[in-house]
Backbone bond lengths (Angstrom), bond angles and torsions (degrees), N, CA, C in turn:
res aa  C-N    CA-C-N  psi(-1)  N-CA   C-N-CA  omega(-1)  CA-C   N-CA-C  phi
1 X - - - 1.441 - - 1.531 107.05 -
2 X 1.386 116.16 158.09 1.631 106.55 -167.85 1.653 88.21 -99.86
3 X 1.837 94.45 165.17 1.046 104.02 -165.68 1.878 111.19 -69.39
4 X 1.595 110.28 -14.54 1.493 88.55 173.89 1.523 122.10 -101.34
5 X 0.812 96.48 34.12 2.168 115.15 -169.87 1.817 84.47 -103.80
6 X 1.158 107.08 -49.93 1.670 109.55 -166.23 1.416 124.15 -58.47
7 X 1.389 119.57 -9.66 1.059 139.07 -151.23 1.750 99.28 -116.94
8 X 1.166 110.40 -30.54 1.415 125.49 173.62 1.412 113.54 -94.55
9 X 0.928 157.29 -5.46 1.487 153.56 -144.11 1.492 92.23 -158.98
10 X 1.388 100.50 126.86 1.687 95.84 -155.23 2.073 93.30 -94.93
11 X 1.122 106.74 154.75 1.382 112.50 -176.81 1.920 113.98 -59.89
12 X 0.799 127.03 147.83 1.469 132.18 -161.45 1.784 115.06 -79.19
13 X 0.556 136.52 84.30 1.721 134.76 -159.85 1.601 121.00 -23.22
14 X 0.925 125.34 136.34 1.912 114.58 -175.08 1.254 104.30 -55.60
15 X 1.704 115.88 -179.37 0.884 138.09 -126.54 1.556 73.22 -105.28
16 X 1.306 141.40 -89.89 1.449 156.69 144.08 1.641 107.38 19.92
17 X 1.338 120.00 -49.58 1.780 116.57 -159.69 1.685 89.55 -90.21
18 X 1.542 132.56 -34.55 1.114 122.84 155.79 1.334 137.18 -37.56
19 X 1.363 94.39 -72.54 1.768 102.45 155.68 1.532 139.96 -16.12
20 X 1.484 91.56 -65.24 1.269 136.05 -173.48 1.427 97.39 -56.35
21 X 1.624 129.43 -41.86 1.639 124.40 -150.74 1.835 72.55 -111.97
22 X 1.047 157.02 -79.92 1.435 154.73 167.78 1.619 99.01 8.02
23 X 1.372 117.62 -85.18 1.236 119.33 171.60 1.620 113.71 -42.30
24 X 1.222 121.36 -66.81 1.557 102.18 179.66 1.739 123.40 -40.87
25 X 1.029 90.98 -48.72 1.886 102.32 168.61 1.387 110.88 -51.79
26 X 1.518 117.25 -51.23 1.643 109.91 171.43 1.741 109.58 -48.95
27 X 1.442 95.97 -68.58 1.215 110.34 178.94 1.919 112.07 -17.37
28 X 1.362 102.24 -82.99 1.623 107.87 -174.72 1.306 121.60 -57.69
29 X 1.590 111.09 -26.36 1.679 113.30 179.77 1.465 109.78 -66.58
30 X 1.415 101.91 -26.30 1.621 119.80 -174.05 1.491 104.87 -73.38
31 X 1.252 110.85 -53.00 1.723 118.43 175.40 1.388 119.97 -58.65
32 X 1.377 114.89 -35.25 1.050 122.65 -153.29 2.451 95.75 -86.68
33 X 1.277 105.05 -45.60 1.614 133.42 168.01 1.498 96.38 -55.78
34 X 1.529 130.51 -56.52 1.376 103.89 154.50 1.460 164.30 -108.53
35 X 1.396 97.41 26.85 1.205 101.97 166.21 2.024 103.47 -96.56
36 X 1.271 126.58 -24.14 1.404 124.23 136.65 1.486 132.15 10.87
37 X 1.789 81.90 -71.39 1.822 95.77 -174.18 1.036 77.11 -104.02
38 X 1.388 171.42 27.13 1.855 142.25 139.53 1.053 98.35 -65.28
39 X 1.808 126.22 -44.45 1.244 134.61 -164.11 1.639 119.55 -69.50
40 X 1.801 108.58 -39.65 1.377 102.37 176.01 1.698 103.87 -93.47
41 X 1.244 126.17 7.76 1.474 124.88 157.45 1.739 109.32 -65.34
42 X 1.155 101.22 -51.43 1.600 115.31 -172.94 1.322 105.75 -55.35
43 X 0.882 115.64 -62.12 1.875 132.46 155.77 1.518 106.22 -1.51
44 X 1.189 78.12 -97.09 2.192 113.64 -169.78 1.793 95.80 -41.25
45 X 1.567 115.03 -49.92 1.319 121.78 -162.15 1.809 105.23 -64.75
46 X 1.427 102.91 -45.91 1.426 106.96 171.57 1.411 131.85 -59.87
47 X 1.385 107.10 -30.56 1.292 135.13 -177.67 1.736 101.93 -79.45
48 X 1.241 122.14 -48.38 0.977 128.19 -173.75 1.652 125.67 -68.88
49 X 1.852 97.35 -31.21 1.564 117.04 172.64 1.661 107.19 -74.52
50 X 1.297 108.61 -25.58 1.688 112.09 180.00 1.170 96.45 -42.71
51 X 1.879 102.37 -75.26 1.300 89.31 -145.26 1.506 97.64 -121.64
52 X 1.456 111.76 76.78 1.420 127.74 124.99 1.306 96.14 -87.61
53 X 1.712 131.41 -52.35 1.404 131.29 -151.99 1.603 103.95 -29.38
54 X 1.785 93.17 -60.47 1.069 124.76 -173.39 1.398 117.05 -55.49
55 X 0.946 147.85 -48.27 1.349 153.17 140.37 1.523 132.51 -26.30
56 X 1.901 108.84 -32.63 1.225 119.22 172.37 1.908 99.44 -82.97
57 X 1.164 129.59 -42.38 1.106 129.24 -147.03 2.100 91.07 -93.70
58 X 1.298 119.82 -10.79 1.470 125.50 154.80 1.797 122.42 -66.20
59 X 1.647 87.19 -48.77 1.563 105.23 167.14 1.552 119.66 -42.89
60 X 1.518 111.46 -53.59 1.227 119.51 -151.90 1.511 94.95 -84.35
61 X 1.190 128.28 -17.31 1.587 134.05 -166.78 1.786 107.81 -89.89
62 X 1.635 113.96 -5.99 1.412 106.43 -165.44 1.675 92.72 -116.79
63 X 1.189 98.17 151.98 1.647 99.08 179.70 1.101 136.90 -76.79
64 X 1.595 120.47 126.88 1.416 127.73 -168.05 1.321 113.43 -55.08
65 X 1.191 126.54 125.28 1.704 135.36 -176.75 1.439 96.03 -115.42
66 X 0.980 109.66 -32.25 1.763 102.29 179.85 1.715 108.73 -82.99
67 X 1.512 133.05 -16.09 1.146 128.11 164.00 1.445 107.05 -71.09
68 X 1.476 137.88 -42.14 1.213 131.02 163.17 1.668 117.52 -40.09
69 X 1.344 119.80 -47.88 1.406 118.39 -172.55 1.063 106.58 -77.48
70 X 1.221 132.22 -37.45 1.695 146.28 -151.93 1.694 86.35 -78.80
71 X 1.152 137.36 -72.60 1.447 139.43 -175.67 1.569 121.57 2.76
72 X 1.403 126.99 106.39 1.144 121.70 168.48 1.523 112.56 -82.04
73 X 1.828 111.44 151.59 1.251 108.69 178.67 1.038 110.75 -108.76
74 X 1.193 121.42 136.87 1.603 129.71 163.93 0.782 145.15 -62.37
C-alpha cells in the first residue's frame, strides 16, 4: 500500500480486541437465552402450582369413598 493511503485507512484491530468483543457477544447472548428459560420455567411452575391448588381444593369438596372402606370396626 503506498505510503499516503496508510495514513488514511485506519490499521485493523489485533487479533485479541476482536476476540475479546466475540466472546462478550457469546457471553450475553448466552445470558440473555438463560435467564429466558428461568423466565418461561417460572411461568409453567406458577402456572402449574395454580392449578394443582385448584385441583386439591376440588378434591377436598368430593366425597371420601376411601374413608368409608378404610374404617375400622369396633
Amino acid at each position: 500500500m503506498p505510503e499516503e493511503f496508510q495514513r488514511i485507512v485506519p490499521a485493523p484491530p489485533p487479533a485479541a480486541d476482536m476476540f475479546a468483543t466475540y466472546q462478550l457477544a457469546y457471553e450475553f447472548s448466552e445470558e440473555v437465552q438463560h435467564r429466558q428459560e428461568f423466565e418461561d420455567y417460572c411461568q409453567w411452575y406458577y402456572s402449574t402450582a395454580q392449578s394443582h391448588r385448584e385441583e386439591l381444593e376440588k378434591m377436598r369438596g368430593d366425597i371420601n369413598l376411601f374413608g368409608w372402606f378404610s374404617r375400622r370396626k369396633s
